[in-house]
TORNU-310740 format. One record per residue: residue number from 1; residue in one letter; x negated, z negated, y of N, C-alpha, C in turn. Coordinates in pm, 1 decimal, padded with zeros to 6 digits. Example, Ala and Ser with C-alpha at 12.3 -4.5 7.8 and 13.67 -1.06 7.14 Angstrom:
<sepas>
<sepa><k>1</k><r>A</r><n_px>-01319.0</n_px><n_pz>-00780.0</n_pz><n_py>-00569.0</n_py><ca_px>-01230.0</ca_px><ca_pz>-00780.0</ca_pz><ca_py>-00450.0</ca_py><c_px>-01320.0</c_px><c_pz>-00780.0</c_pz><c_py>-00330.0</c_py></sepa>
<sepa><k>2</k><r>S</r><n_px>-01285.0</n_px><n_pz>-00708.0</n_pz><n_py>-00225.0</n_py><ca_px>-01367.0</ca_px><ca_pz>-00714.0</ca_pz><ca_py>-00106.0</ca_py><c_px>-01290.0</c_px><c_pz>-00787.0</c_pz><c_py>00003.0</c_py></sepa>
</sepas>
This chain:
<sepas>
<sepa><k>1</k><r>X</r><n_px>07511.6</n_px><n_pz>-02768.9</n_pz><n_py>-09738.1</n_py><ca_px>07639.7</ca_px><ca_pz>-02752.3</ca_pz><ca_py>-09673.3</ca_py><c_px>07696.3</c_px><c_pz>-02891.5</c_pz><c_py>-09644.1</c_py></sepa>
<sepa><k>2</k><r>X</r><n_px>07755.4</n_px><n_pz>-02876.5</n_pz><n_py>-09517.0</n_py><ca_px>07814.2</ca_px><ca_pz>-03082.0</ca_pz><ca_py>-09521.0</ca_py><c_px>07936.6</c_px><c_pz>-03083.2</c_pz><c_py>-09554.4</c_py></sepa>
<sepa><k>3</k><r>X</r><n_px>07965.6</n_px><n_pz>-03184.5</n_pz><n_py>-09600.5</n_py><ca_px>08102.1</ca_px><ca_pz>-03224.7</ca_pz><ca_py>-09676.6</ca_py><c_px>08211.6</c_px><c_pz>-03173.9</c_pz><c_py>-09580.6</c_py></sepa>
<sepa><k>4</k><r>X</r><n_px>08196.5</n_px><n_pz>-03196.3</n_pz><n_py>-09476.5</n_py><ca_px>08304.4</ca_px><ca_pz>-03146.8</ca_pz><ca_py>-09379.3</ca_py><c_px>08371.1</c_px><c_pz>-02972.1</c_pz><c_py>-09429.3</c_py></sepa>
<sepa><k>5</k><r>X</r><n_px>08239.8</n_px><n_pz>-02887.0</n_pz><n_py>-09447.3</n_py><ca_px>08295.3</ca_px><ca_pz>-02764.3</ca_pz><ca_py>-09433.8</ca_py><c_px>08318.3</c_px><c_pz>-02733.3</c_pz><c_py>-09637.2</c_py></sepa>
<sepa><k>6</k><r>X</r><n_px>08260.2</n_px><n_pz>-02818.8</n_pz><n_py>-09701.4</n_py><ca_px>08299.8</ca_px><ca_pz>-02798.4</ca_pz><ca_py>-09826.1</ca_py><c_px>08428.8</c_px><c_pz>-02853.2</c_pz><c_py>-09856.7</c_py></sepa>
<sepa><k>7</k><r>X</r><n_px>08499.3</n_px><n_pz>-02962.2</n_pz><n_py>-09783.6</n_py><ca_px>08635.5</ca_px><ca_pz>-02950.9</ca_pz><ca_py>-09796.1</ca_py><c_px>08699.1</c_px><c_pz>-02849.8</c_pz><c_py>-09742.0</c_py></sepa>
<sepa><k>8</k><r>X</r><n_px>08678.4</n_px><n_pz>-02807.6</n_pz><n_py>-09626.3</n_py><ca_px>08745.6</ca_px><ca_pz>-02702.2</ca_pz><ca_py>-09567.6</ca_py><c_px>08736.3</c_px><c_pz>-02556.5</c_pz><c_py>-09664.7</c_py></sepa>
<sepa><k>9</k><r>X</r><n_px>08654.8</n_px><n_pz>-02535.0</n_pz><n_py>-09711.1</n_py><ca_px>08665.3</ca_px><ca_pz>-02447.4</ca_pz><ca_py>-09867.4</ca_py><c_px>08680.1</c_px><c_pz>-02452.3</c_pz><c_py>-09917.8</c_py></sepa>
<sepa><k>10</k><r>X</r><n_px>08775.2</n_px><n_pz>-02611.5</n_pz><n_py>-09966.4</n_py><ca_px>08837.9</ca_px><ca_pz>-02643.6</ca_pz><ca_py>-10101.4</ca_py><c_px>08974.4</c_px><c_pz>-02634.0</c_pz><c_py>-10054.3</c_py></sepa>
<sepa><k>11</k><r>X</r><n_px>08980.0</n_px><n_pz>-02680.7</n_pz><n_py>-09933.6</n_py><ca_px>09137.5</ca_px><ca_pz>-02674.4</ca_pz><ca_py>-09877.5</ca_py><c_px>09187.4</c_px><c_pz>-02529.2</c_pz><c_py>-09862.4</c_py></sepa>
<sepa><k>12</k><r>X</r><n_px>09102.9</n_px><n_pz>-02421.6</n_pz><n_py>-09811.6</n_py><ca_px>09127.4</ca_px><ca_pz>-02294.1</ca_pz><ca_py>-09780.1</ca_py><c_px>09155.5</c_px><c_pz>-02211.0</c_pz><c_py>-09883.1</c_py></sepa>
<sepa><k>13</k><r>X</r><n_px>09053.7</n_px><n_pz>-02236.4</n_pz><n_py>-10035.2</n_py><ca_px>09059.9</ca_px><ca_pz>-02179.3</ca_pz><ca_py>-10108.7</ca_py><c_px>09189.7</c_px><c_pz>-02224.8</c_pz><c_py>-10195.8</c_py></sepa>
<sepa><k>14</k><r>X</r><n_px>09225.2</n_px><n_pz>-02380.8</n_pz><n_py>-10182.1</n_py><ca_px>09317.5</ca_px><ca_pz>-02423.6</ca_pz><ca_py>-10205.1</ca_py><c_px>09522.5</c_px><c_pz>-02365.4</c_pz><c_py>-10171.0</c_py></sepa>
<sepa><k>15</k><r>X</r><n_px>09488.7</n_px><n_pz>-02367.8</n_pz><n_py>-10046.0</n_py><ca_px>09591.8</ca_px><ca_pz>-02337.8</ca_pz><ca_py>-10003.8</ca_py><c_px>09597.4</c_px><c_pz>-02149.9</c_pz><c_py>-10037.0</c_py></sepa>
<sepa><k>16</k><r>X</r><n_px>09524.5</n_px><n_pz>-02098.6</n_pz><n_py>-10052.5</n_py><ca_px>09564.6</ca_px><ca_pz>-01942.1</ca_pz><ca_py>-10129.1</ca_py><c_px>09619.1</c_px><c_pz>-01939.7</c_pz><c_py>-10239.2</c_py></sepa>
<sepa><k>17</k><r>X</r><n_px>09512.3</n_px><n_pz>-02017.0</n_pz><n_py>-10302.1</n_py><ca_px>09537.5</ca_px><ca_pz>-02011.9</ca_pz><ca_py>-10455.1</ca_py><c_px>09733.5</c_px><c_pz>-02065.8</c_pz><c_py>-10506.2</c_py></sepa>
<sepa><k>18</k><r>X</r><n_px>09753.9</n_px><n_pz>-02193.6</n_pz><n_py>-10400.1</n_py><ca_px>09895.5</ca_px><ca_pz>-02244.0</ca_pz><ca_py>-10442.6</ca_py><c_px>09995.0</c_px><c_pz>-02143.4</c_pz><c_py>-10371.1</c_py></sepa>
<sepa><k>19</k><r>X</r><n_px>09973.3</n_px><n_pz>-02017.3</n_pz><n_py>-10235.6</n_py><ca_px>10060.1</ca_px><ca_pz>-01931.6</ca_pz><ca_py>-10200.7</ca_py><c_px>10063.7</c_px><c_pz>-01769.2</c_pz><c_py>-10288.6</c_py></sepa>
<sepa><k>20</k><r>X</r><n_px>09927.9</n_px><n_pz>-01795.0</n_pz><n_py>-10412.7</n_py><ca_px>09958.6</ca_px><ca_pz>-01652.2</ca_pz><ca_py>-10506.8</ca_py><c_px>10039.1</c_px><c_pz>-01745.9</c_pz><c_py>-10592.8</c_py></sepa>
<sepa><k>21</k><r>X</r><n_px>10008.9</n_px><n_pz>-01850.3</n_pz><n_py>-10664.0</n_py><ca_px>10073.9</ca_px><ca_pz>-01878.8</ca_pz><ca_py>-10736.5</ca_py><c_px>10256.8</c_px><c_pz>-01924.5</c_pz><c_py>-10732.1</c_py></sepa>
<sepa><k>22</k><r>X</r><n_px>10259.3</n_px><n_pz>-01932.1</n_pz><n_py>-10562.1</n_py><ca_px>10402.4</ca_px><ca_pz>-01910.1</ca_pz><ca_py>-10582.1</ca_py><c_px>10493.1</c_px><c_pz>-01824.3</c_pz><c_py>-10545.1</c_py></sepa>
<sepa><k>23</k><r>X</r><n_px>10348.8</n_px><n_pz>-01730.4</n_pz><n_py>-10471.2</n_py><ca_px>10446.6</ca_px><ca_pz>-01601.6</ca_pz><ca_py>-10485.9</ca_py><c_px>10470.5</c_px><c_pz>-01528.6</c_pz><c_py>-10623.7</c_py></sepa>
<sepa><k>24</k><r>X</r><n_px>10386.8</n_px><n_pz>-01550.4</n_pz><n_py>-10740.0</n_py><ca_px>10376.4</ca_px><ca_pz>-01486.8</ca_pz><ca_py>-10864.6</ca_py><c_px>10563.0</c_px><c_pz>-01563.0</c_pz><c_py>-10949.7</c_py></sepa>
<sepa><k>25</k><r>X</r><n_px>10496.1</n_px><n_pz>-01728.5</n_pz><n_py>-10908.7</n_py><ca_px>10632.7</ca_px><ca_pz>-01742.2</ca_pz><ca_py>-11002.4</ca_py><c_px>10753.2</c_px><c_pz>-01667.1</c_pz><c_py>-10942.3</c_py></sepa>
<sepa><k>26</k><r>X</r><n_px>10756.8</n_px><n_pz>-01679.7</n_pz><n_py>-10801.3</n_py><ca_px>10881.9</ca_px><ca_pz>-01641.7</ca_pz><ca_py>-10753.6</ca_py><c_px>10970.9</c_px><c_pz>-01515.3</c_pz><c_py>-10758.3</c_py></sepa>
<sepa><k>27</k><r>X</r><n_px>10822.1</n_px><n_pz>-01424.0</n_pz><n_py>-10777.5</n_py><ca_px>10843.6</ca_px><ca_pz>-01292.8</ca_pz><ca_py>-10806.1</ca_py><c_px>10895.4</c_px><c_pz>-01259.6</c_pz><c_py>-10950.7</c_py></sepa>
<sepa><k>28</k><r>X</r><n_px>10825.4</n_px><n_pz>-01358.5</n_pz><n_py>-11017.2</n_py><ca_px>10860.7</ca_px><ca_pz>-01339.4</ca_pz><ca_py>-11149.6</ca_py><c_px>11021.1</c_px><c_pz>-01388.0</c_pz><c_py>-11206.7</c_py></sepa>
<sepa><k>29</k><r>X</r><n_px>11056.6</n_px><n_pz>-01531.9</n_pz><n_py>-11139.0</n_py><ca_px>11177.0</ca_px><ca_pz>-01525.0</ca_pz><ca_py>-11129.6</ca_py><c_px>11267.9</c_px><c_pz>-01447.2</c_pz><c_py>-11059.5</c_py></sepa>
<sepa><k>30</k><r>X</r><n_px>11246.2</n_px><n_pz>-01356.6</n_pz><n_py>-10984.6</n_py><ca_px>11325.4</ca_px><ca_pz>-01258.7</ca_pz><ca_py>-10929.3</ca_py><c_px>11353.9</c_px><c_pz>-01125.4</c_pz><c_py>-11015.5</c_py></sepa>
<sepa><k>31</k><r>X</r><n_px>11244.6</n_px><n_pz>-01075.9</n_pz><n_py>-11092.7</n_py><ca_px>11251.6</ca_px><ca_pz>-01029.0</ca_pz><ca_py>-11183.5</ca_py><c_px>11380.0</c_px><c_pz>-01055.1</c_pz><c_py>-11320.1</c_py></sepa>
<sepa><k>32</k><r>X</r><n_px>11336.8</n_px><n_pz>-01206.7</n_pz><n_py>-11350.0</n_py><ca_px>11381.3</ca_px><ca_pz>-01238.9</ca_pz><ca_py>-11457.2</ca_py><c_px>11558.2</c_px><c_pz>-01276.0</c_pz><c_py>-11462.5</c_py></sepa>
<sepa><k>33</k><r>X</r><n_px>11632.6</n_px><n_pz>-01243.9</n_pz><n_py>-11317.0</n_py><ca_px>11730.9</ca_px><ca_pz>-01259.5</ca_pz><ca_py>-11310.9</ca_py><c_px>11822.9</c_px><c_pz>-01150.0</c_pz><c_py>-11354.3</c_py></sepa>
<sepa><k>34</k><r>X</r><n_px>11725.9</n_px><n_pz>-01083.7</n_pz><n_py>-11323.0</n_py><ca_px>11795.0</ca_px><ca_pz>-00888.2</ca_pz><ca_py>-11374.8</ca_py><c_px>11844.8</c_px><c_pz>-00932.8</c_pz><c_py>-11538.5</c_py></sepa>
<sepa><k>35</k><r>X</r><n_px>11751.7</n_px><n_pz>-00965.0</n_pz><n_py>-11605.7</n_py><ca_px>11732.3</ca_px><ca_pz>-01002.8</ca_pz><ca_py>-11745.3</ca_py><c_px>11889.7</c_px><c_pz>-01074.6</c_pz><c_py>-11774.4</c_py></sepa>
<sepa><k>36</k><r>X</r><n_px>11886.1</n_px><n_pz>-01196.3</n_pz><n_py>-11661.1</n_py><ca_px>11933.2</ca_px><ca_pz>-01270.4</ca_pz><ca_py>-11706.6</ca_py><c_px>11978.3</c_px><c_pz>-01380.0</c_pz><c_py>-11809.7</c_py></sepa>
<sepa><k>37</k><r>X</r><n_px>11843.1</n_px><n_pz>-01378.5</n_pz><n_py>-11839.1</n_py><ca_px>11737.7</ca_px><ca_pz>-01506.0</ca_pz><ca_py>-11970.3</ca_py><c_px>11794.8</c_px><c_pz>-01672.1</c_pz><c_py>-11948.5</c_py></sepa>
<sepa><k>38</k><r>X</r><n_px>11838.0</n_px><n_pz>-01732.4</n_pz><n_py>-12054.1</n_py><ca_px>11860.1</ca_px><ca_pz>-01919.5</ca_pz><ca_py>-12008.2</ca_py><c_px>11716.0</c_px><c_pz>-01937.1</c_pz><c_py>-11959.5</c_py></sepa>
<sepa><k>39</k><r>X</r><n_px>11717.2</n_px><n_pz>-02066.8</n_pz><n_py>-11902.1</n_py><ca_px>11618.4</ca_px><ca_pz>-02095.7</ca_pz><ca_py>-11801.3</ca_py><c_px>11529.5</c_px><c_pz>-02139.2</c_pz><c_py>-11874.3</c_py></sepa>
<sepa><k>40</k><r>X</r><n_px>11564.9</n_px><n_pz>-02195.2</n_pz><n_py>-12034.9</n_py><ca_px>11403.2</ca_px><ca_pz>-02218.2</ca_pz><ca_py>-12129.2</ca_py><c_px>11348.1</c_px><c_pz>-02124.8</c_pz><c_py>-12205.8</c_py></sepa>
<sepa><k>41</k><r>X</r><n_px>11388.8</n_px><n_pz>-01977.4</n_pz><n_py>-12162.8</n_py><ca_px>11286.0</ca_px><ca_pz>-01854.3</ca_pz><ca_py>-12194.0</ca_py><c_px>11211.1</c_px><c_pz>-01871.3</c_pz><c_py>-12044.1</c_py></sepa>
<sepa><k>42</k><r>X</r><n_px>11255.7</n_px><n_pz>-01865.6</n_pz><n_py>-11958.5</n_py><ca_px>11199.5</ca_px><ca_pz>-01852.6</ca_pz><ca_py>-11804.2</ca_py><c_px>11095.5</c_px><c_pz>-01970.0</c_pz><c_py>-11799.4</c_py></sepa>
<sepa><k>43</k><r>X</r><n_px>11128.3</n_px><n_pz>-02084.1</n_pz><n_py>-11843.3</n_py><ca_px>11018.2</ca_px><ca_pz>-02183.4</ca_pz><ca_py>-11791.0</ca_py><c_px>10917.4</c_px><c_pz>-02122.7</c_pz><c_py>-11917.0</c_py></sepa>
<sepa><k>44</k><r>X</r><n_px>10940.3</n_px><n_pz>-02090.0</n_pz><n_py>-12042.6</n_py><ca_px>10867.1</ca_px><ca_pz>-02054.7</ca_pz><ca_py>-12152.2</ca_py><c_px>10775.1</c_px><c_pz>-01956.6</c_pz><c_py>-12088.0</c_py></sepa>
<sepa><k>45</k><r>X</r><n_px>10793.1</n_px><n_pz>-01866.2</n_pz><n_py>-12058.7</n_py><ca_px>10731.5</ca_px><ca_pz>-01735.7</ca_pz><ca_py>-11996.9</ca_py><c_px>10641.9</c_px><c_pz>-01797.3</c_pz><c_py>-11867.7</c_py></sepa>
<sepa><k>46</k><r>X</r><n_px>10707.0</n_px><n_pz>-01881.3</n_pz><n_py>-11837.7</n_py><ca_px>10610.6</ca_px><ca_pz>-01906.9</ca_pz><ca_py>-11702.4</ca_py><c_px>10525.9</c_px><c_pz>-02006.1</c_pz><c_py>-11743.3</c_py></sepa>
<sepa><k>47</k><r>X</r><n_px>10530.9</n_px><n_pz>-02089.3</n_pz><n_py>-11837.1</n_py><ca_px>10417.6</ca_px><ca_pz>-02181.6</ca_pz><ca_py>-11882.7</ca_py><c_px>10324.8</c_px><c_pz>-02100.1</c_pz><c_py>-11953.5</c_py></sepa>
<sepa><k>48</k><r>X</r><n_px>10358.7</n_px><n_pz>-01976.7</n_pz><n_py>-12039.0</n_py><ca_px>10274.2</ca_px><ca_pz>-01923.2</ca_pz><ca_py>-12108.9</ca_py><c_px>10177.8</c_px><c_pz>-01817.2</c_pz><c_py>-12024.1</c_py></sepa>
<sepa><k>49</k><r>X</r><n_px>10249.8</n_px><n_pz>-01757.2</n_pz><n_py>-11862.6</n_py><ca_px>10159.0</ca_px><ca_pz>-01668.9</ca_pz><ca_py>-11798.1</ca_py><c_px>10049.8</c_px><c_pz>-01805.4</c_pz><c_py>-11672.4</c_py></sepa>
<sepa><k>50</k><r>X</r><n_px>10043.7</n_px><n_pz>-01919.9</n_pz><n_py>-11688.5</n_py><ca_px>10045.2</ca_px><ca_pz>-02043.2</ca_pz><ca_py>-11616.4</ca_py><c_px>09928.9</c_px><c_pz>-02094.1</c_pz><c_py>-11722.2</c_py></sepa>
<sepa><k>51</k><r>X</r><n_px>09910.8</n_px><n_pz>-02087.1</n_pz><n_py>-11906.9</n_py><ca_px>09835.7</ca_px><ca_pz>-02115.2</ca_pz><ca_py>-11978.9</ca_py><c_px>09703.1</c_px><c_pz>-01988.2</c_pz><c_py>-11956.7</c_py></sepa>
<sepa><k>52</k><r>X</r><n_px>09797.3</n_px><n_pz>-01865.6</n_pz><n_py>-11968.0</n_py><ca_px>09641.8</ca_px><ca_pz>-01727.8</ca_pz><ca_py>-11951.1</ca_py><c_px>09598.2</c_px><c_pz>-01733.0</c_pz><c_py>-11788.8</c_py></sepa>
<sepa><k>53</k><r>X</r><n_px>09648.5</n_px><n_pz>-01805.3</n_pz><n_py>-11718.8</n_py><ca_px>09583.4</ca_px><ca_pz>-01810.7</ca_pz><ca_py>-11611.6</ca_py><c_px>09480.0</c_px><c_pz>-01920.5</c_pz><c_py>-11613.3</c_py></sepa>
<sepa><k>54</k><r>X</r><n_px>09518.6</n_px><n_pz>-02005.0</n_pz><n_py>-11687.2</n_py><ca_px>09369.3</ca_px><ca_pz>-02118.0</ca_pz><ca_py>-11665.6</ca_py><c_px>09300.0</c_px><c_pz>-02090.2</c_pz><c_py>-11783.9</c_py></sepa>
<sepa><k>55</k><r>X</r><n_px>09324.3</n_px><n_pz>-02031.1</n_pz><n_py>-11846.1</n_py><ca_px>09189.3</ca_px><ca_pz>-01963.1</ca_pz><ca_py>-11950.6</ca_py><c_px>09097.1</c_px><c_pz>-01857.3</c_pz><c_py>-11915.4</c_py></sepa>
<sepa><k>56</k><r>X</r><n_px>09193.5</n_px><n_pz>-01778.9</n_pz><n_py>-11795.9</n_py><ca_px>09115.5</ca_px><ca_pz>-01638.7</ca_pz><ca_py>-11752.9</ca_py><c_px>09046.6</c_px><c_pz>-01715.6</c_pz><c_py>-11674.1</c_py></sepa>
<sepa><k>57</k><r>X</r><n_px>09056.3</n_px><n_pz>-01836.7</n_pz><n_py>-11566.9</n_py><ca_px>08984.6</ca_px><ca_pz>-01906.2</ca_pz><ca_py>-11463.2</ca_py><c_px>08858.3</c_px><c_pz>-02009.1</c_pz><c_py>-11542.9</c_py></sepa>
<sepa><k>58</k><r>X</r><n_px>08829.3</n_px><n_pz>-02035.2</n_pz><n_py>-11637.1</n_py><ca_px>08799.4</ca_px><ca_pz>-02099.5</ca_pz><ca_py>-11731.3</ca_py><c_px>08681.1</c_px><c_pz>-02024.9</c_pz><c_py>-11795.4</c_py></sepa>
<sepa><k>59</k><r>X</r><n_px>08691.4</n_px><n_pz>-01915.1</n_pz><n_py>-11837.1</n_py><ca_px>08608.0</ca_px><ca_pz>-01816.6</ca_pz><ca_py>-11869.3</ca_py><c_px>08512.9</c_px><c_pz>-01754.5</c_pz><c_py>-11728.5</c_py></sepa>
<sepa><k>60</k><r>X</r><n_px>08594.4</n_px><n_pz>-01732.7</n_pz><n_py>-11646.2</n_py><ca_px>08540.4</ca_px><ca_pz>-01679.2</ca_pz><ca_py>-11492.6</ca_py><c_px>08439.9</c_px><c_pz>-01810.1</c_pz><c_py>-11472.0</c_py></sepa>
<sepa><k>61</k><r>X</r><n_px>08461.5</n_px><n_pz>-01904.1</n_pz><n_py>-11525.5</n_py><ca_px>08400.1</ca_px><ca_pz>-02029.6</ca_pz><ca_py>-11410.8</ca_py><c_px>08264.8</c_px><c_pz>-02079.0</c_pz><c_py>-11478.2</c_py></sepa>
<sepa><k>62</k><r>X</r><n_px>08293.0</n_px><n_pz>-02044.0</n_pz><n_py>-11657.6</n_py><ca_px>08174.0</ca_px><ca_pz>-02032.7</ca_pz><ca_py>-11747.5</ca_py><c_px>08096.5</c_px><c_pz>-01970.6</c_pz><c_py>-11724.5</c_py></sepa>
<sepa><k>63</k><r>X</r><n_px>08124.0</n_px><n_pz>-01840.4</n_pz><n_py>-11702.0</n_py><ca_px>08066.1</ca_px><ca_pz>-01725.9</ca_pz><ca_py>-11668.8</ca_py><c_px>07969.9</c_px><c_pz>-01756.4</c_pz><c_py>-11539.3</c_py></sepa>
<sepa><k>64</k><r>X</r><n_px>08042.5</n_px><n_pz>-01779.0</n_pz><n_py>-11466.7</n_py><ca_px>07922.2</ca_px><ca_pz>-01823.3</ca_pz><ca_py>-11346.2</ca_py><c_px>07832.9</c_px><c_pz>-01918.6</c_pz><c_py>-11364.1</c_py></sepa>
<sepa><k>65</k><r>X</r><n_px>07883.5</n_px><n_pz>-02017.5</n_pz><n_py>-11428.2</n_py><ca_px>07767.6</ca_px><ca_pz>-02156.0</ca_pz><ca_py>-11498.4</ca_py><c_px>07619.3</c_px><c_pz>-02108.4</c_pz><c_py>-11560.1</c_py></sepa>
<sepa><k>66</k><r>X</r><n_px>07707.1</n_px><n_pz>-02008.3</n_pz><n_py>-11680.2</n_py><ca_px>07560.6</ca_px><ca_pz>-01942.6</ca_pz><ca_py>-11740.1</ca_py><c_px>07487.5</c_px><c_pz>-01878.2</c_pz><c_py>-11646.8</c_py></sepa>
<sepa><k>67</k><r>X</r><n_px>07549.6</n_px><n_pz>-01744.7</n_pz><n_py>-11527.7</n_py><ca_px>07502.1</ca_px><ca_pz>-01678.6</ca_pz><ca_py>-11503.0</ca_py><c_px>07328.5</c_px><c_pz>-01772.8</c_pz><c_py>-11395.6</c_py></sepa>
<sepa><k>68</k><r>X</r><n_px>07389.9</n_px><n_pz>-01887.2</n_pz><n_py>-11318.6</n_py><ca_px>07322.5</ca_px><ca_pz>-01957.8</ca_pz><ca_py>-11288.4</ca_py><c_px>07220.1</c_px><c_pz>-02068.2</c_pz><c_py>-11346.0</c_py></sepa>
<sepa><k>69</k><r>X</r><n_px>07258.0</n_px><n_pz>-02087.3</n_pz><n_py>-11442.6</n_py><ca_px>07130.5</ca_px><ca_pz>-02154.2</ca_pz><ca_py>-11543.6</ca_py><c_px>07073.1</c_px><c_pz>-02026.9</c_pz><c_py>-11587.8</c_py></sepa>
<sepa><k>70</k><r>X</r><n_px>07100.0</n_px><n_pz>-01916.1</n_pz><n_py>-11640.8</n_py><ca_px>07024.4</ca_px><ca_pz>-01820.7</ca_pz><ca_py>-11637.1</ca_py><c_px>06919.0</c_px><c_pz>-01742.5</c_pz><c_py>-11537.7</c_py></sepa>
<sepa><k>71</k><r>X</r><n_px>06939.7</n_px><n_pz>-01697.0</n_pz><n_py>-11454.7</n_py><ca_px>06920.7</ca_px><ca_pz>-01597.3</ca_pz><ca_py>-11345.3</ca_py><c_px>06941.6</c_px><c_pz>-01521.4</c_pz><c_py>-11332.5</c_py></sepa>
<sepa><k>72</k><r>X</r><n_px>06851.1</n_px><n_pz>-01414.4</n_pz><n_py>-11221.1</n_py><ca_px>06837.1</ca_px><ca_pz>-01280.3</ca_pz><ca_py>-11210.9</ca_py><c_px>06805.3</c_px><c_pz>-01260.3</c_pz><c_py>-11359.9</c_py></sepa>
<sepa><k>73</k><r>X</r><n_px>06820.5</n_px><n_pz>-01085.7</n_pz><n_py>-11409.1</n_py><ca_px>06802.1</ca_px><ca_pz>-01051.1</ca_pz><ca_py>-11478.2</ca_py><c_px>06694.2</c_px><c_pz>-00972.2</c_pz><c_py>-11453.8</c_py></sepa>
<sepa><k>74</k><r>X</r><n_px>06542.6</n_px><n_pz>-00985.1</n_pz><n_py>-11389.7</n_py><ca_px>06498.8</ca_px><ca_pz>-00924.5</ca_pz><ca_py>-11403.8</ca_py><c_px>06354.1</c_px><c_pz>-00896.9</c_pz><c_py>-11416.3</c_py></sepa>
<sepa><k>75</k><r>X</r><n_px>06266.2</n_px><n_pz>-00836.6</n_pz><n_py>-11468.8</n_py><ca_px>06177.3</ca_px><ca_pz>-00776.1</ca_pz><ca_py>-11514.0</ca_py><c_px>06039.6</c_px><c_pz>-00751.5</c_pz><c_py>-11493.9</c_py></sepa>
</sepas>
């Protein structure tokens, strides 16, 4: 693949990834106004759903590592 189009899949995949993630916070602060929480439960809550997101991505990304030093599974 040439570098040209592997940035363009870092940028693409890029630019999704930063419009879920701010539609998630935003949503989530929209939510959290109902509540009406001080803003260091809100940043708390959002660093802690911001921590299980790079662990769930983290595990996903292992996961593919092995699956490729491994292989097919088959027989």
């Amino acid at each position: 693949m040439r570098p040209v189009h592997l940035i363009g899949l870092f940028l693409w995949r890029g630019g999704i990834l930063l419009a879920a993630v701010t539609a998630a916070i935003e949503s989530m602060r929209l939510l959290l106004k109902f509540v009406d929480l001080p803003a260091e439960l809100e940043l708390g809550v959002v660093f802690v759903l911001a921590g299980l997101a790079l662990v769930l991505i983290s595990l996903v990304l292992e996961r593919l590592r092995d699956y490729r030093s491994e292989g097919p599974l088959r027989e």
